[in-house]
N, CA, C and O atoms as a GROMACS GRO file, in nm:
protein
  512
    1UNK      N    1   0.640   0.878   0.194
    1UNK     CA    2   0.729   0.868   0.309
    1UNK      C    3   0.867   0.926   0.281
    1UNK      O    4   0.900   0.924   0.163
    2UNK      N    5   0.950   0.976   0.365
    2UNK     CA    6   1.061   1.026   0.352
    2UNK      C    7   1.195   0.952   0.360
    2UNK      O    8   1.313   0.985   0.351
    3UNK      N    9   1.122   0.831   0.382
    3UNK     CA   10   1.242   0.732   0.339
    3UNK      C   11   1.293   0.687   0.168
    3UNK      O   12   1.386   0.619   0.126
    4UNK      N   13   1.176   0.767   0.097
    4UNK     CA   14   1.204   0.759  -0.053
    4UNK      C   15   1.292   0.827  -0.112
    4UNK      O   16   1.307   0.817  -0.234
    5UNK      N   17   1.379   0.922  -0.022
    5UNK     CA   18   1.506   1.011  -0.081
    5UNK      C   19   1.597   0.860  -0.092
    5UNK      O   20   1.653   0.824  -0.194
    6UNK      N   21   1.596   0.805   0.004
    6UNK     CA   22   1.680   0.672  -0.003
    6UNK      C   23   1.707   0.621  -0.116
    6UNK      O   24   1.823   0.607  -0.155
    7UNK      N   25   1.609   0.587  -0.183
    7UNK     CA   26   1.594   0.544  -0.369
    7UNK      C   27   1.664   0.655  -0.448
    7UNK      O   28   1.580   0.706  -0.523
    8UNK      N   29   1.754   0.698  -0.459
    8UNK     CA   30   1.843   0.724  -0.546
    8UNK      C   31   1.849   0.693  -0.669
    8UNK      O   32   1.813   0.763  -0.764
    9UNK      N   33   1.900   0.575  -0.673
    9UNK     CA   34   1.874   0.509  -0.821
    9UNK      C   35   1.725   0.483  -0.868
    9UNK      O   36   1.727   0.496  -0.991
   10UNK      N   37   1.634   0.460  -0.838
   10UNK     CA   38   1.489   0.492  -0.852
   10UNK      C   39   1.497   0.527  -0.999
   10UNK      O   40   1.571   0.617  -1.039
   11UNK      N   41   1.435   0.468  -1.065
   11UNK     CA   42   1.430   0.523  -1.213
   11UNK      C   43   1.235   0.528  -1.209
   11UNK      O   44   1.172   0.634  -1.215
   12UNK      N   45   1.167   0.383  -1.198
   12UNK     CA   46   1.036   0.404  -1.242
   12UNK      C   47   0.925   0.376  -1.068
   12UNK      O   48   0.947   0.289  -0.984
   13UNK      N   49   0.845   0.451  -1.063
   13UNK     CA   50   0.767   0.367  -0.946
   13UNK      C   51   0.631   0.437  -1.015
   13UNK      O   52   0.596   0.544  -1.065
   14UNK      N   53   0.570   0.279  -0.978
   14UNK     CA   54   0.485   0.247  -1.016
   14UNK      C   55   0.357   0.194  -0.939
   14UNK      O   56   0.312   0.080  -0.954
   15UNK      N   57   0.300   0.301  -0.846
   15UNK     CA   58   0.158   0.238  -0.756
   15UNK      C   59   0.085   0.269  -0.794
   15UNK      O   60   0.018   0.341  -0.721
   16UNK      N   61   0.035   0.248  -0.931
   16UNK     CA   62  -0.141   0.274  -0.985
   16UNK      C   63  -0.203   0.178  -0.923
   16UNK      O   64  -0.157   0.066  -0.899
   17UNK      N   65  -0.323   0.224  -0.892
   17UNK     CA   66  -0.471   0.122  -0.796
   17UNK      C   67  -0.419   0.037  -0.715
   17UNK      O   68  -0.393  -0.083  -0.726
   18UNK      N   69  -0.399   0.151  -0.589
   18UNK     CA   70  -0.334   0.096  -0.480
   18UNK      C   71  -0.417   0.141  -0.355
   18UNK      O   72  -0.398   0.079  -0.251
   19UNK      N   73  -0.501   0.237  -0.356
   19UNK     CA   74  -0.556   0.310  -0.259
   19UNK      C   75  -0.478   0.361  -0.189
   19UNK      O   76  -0.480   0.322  -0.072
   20UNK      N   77  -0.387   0.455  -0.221
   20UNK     CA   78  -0.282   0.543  -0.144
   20UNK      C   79  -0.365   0.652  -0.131
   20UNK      O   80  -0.447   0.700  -0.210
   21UNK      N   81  -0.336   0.684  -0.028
   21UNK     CA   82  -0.430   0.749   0.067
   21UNK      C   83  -0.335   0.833   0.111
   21UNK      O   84  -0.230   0.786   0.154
   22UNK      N   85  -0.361   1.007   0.104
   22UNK     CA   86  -0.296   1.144   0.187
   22UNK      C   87  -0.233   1.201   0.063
   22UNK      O   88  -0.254   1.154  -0.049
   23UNK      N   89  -0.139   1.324   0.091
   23UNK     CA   90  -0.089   1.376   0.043
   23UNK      C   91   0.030   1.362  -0.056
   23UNK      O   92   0.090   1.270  -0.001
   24UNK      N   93   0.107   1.396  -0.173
   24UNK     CA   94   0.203   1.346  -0.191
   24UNK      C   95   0.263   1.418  -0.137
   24UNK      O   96   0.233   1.536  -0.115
   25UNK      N   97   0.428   1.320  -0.086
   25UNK     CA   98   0.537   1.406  -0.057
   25UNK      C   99   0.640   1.444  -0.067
   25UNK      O  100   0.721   1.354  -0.090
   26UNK      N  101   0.708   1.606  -0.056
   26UNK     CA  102   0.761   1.684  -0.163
   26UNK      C  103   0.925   1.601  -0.154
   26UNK      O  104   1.027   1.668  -0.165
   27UNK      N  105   0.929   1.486  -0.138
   27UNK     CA  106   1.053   1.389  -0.112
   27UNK      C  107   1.064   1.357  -0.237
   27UNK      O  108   1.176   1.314  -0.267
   28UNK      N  109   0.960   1.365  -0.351
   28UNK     CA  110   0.981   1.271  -0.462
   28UNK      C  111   1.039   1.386  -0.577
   28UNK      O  112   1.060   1.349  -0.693
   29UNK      N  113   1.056   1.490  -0.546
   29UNK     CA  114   1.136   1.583  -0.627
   29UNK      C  115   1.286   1.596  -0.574
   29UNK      O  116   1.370   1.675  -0.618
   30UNK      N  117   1.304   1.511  -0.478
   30UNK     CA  118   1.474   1.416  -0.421
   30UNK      C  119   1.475   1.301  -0.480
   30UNK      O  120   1.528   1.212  -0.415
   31UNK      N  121   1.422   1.262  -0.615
   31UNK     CA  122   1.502   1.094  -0.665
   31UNK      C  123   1.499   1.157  -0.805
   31UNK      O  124   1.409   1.170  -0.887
   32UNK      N  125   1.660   1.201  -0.802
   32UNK     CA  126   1.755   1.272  -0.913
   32UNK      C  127   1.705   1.138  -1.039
   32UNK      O  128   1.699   1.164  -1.159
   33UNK      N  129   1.680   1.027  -0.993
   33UNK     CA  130   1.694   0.939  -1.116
   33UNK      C  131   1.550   0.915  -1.181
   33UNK      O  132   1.522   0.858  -1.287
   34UNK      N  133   1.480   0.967  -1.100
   34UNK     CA  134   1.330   0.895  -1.175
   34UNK      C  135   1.233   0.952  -1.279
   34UNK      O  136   1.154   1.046  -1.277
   35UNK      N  137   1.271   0.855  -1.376
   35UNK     CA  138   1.170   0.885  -1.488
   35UNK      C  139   1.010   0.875  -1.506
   35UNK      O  140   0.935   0.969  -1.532
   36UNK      N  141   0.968   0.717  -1.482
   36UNK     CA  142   0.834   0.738  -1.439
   36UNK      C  143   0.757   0.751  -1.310
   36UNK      O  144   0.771   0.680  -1.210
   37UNK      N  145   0.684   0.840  -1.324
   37UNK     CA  146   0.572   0.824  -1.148
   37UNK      C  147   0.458   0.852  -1.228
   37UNK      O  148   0.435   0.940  -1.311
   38UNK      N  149   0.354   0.705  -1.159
   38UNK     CA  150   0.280   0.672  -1.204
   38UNK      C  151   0.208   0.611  -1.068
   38UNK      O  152   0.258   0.520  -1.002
   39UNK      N  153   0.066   0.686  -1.036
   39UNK     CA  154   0.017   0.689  -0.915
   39UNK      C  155  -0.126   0.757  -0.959
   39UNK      O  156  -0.201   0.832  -0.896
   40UNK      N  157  -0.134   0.707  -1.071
   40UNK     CA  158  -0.289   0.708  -1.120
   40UNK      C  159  -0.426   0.623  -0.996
   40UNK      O  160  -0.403   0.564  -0.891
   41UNK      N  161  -0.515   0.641  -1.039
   41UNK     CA  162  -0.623   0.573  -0.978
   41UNK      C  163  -0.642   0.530  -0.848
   41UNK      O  164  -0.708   0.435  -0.807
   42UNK      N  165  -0.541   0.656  -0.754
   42UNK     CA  166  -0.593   0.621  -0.607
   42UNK      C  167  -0.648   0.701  -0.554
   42UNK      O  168  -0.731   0.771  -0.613
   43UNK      N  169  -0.605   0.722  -0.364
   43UNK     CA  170  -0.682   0.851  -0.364
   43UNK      C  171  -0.599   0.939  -0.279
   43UNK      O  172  -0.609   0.957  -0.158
   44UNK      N  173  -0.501   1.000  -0.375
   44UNK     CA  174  -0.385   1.084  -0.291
   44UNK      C  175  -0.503   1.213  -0.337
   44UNK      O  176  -0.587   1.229  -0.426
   45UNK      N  177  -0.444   1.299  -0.203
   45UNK     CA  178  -0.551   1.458  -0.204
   45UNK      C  179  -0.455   1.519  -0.185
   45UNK      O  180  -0.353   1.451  -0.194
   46UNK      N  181  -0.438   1.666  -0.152
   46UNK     CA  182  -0.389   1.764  -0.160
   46UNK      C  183  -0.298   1.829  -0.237
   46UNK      O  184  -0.256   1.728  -0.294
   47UNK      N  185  -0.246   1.898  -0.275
   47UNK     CA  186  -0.173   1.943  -0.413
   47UNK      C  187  -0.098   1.890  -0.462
   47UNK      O  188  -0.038   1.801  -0.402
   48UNK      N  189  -0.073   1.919  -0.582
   48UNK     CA  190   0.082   1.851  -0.639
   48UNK      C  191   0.180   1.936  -0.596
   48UNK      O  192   0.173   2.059  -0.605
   49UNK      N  193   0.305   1.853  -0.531
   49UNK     CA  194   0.393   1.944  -0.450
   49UNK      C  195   0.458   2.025  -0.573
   49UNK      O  196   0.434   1.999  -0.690
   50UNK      N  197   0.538   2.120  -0.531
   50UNK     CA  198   0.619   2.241  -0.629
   50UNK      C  199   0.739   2.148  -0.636
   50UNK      O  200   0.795   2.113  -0.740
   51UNK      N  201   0.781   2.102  -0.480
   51UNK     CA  202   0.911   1.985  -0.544
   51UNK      C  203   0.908   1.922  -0.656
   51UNK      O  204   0.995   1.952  -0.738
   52UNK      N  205   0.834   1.845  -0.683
   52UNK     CA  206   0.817   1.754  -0.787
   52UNK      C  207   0.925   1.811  -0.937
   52UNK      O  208   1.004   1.752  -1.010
   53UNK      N  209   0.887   1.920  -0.930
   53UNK     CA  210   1.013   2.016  -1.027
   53UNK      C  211   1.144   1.980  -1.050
   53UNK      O  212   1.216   2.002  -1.148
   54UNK      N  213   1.180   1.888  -0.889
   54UNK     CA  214   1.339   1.890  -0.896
   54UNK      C  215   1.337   1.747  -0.918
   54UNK      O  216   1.420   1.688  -0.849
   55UNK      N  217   1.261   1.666  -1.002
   55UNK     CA  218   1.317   1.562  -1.056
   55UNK      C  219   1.372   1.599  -1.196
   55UNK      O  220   1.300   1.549  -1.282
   56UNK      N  221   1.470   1.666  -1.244
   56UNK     CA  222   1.429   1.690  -1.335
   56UNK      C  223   1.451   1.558  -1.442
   56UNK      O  224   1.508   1.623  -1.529
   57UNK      N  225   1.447   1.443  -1.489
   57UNK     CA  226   1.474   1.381  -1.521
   57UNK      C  227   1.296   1.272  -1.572
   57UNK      O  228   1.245   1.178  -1.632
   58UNK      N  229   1.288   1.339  -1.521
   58UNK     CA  230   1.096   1.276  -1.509
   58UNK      C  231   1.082   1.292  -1.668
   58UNK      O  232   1.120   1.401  -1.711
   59UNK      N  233   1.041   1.214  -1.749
   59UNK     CA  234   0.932   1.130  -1.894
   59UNK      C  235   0.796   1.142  -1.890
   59UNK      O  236   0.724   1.193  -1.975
   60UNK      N  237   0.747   1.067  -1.732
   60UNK     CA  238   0.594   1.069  -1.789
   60UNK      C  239   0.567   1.048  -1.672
   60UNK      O  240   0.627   0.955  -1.617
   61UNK      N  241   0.439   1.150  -1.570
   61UNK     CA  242   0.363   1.187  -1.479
   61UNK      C  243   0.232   1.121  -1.512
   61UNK      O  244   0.172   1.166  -1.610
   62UNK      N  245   0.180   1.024  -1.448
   62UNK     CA  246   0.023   0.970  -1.391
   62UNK      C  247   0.000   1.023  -1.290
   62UNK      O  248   0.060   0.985  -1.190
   63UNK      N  249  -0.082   1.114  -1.282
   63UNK     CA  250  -0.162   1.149  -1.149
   63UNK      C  251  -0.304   1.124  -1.162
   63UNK      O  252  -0.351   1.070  -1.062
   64UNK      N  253  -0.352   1.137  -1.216
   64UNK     CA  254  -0.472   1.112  -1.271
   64UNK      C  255  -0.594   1.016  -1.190
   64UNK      O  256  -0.549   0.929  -1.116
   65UNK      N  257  -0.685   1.024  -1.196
   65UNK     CA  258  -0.800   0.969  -1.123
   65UNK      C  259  -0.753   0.964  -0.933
   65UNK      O  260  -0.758   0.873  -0.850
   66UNK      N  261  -0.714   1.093  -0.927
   66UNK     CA  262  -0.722   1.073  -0.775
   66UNK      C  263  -0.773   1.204  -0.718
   66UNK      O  264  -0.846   1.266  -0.795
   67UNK      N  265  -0.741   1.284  -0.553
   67UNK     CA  266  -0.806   1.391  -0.558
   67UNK      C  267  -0.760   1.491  -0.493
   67UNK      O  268  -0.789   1.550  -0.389
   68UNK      N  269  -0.645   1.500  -0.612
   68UNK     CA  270  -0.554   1.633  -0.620
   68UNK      C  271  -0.647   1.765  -0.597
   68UNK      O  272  -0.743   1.783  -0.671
   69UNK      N  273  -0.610   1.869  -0.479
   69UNK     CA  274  -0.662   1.986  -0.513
   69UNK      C  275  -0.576   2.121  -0.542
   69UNK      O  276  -0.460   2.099  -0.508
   70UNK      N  277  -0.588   2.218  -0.579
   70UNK     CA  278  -0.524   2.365  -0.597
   70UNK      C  279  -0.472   2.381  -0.730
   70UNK      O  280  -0.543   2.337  -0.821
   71UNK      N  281  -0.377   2.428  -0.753
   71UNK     CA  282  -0.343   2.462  -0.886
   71UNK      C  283  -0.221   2.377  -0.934
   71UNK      O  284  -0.140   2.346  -0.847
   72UNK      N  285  -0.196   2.331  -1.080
   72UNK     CA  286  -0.090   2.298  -1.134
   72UNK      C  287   0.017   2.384  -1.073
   72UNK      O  288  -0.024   2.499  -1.060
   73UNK      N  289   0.153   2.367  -1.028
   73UNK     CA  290   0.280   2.437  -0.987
   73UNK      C  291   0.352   2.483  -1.103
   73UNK      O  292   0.410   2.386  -1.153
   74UNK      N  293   0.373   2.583  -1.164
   74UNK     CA  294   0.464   2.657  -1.210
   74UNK      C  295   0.606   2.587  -1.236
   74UNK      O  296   0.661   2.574  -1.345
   75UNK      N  297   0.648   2.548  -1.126
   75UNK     CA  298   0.778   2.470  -1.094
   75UNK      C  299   0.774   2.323  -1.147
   75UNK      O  300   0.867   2.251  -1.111
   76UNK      N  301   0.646   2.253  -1.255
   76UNK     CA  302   0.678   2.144  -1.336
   76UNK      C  303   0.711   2.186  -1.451
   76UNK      O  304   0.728   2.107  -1.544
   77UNK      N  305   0.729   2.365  -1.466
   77UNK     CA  306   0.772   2.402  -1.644
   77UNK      C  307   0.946   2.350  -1.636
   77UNK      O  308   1.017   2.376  -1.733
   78UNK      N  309   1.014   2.267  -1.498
   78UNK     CA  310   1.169   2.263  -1.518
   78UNK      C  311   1.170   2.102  -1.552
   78UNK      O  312   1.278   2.044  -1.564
   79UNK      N  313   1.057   2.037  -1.564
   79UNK     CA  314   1.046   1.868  -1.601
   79UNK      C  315   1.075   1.894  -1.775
   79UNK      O  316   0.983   1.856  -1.848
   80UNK      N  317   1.189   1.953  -1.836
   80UNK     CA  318   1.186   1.959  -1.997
   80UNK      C  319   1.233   1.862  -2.051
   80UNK      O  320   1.283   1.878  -2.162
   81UNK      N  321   1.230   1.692  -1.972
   81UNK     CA  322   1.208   1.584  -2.063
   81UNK      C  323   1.075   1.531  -2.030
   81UNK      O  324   1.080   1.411  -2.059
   82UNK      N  325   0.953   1.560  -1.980
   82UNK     CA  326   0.864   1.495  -1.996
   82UNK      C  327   0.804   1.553  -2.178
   82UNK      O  328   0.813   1.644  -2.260
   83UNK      N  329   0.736   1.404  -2.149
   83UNK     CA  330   0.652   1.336  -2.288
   83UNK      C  331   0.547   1.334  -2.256
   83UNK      O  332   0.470   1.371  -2.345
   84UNK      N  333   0.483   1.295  -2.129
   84UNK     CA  334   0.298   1.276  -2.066
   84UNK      C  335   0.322   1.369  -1.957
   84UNK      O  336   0.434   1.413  -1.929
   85UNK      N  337   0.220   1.395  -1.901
   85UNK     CA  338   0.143   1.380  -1.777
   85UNK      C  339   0.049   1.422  -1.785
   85UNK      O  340   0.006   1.517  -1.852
   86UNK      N  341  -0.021   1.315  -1.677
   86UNK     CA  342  -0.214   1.335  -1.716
   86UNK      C  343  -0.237   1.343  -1.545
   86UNK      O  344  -0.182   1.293  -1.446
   87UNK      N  345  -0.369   1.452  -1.575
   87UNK     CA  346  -0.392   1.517  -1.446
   87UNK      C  347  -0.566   1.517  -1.428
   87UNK      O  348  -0.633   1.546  -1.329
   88UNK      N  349  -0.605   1.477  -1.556
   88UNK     CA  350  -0.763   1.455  -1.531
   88UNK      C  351  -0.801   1.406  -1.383
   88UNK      O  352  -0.731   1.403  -1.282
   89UNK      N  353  -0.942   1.367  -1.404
   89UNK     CA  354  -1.008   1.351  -1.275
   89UNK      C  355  -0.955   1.363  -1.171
   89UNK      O  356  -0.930   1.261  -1.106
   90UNK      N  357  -0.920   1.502  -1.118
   90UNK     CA  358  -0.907   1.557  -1.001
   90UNK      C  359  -1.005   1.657  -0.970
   90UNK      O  360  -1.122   1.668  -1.006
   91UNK      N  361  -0.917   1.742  -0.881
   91UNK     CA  362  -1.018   1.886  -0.832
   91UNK      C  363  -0.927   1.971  -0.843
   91UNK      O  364  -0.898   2.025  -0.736
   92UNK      N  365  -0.866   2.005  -0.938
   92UNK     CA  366  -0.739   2.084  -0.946
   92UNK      C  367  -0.841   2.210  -1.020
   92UNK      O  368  -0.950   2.197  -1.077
   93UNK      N  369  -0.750   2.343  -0.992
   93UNK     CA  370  -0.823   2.449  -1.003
   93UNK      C  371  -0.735   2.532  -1.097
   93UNK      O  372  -0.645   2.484  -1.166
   94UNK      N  373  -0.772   2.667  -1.094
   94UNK     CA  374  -0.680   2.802  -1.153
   94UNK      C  375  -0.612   2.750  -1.316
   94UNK      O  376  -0.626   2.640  -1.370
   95UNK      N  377  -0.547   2.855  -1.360
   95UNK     CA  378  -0.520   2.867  -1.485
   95UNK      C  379  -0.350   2.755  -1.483
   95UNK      O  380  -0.260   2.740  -1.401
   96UNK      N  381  -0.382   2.693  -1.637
   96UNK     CA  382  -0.247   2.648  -1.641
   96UNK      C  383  -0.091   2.719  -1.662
   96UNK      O  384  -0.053   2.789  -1.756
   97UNK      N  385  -0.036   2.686  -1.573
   97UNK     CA  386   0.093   2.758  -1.609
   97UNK      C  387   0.128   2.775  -1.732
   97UNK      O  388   0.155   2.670  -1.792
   98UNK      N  389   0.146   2.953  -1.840
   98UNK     CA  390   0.207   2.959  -1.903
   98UNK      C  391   0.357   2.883  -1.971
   98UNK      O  392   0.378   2.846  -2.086
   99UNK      N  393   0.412   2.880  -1.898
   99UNK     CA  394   0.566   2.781  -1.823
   99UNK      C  395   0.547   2.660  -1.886
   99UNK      O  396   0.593   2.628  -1.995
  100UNK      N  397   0.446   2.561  -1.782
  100UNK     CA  398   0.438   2.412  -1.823
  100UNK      C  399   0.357   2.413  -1.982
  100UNK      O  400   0.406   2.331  -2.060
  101UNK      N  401   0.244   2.494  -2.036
  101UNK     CA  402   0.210   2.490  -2.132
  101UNK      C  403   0.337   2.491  -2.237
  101UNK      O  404   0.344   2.409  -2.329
  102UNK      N  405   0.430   2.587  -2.215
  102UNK     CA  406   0.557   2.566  -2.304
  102UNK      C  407   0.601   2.491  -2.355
  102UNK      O  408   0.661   2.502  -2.462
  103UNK      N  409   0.574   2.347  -2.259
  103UNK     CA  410   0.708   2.277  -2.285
  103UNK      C  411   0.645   2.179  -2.420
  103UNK      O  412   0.714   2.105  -2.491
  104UNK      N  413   0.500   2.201  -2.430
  104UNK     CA  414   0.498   2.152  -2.548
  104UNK      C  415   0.470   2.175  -2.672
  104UNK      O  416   0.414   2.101  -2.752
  105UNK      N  417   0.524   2.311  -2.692
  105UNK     CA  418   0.585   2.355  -2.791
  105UNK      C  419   0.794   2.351  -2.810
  105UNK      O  420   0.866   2.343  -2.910
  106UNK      N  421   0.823   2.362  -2.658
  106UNK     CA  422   0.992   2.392  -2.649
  106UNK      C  423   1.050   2.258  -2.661
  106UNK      O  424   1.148   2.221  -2.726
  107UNK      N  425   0.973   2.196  -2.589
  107UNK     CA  426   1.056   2.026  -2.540
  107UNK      C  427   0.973   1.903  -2.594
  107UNK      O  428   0.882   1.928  -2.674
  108UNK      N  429   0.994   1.782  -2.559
  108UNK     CA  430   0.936   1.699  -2.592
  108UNK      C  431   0.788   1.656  -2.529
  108UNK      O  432   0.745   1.541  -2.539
  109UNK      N  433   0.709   1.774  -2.456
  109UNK     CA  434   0.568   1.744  -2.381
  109UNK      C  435   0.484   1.670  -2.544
  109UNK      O  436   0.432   1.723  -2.642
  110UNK      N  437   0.495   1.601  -2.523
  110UNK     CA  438   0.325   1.558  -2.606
  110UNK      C  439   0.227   1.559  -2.615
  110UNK      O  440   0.158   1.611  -2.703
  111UNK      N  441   0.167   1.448  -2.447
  111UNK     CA  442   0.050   1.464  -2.451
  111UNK      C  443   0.009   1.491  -2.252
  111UNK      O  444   0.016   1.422  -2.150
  112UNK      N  445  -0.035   1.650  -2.291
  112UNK     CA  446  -0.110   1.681  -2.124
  112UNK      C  447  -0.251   1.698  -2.085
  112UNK      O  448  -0.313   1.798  -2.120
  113UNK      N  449  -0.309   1.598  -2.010
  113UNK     CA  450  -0.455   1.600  -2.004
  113UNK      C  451  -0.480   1.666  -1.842
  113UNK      O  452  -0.412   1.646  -1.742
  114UNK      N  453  -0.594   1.746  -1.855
  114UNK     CA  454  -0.628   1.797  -1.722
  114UNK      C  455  -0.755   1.812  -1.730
  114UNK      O  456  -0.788   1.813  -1.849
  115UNK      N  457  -0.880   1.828  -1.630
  115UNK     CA  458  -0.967   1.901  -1.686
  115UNK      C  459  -1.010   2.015  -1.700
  115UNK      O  460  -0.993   2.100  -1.612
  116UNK      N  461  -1.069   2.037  -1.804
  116UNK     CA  462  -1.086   2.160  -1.886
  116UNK      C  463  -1.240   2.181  -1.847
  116UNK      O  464  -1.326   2.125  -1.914
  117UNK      N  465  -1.282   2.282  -1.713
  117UNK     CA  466  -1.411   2.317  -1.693
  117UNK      C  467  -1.420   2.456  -1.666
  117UNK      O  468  -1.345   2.545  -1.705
  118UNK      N  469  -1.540   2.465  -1.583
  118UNK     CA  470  -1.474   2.629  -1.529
  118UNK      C  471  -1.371   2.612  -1.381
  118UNK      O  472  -1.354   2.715  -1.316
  119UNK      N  473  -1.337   2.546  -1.356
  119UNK     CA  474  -1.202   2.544  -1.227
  119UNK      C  475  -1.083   2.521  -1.337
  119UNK      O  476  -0.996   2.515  -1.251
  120UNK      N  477  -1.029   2.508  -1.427
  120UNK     CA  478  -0.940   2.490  -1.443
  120UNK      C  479  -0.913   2.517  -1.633
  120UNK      O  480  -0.928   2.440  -1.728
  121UNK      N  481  -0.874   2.644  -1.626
  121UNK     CA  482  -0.848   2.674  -1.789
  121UNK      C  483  -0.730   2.624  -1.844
  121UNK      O  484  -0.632   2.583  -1.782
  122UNK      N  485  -0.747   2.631  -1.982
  122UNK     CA  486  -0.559   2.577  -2.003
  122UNK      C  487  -0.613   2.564  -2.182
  122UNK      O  488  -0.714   2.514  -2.232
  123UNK      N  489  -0.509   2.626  -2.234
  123UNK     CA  490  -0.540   2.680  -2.435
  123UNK      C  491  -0.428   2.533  -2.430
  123UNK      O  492  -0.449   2.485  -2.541
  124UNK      N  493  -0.358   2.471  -2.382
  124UNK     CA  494  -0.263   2.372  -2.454
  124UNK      C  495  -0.258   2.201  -2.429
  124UNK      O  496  -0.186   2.109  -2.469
  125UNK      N  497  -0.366   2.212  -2.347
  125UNK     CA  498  -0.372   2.043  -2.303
  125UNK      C  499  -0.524   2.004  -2.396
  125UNK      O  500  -0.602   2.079  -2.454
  126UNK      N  501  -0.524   1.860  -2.380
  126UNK     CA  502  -0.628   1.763  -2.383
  126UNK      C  503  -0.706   1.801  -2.276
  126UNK      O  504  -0.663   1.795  -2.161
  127UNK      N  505  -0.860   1.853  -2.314
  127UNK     CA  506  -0.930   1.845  -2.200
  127UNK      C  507  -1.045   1.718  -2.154
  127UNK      O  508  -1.104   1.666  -2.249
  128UNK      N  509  -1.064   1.688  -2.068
  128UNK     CA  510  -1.174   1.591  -2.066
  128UNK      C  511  -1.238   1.619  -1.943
  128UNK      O  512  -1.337   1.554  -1.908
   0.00000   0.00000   0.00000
């Protein structure tokens, strides 16, 4: 909802296994403060927005077990304090961004899981 620019101070949100249902929206790359988003195990669909980029302040991304489609965005290689984000069990497609693969060699990325089939290549993550 677009009442989440409101949250400003917003540091962590946290709706894993909630059954959130639709799209995410590109509002959550407007909360300058938030470190974790964690929205694992529901069933948001359609891409991961390119906003998402302008948090830049983001640690650690759960997307995971829901049913993301299209390609990783280019525009999460500007998240250069994340440590996680896991992107498994989706339907996410195309090659991983050169860019976001970077950051874990440049920055502090640790650990990035996606899956690794024929929809979705990537030489630098955890595949499952």
């Amino acid at each position: 909802p677009t009442e989440w620019t409101n949250l400003q101070s917003l540091k962590e949100l946290h709706l894993q296994n909630n059954k959130i249902q639709g799209p995410l929206p590109d509002c959550l790359g407007d909360m300058p403060q938030l470190t974790e988003l964690v929205l694992d195990h529901n069933a948001i669909t359609g891409p991961i927005p390119a906003a998402l980029g302008g948090s830049s302040k983001l640690e650690s991304v759960y997307l995971d077990h829901n049913q993301l489609m299209g390609g990783v965005p280019p525009e999460l290689s500007a998240l250069v304090e994340l440590t996680t984000i896991r992107l498994e069990e989706n339907a996410l497609t195309g090659q991983m961004p050169a860019d976001v693969c970077g950051l874990t060699t440049a920055h502090n990325l640790n650990y990035l899981s996606v899956d690794c089939n024929e929809e979705v290549e990537s030489a630098c993550c955890t595949c499952f």
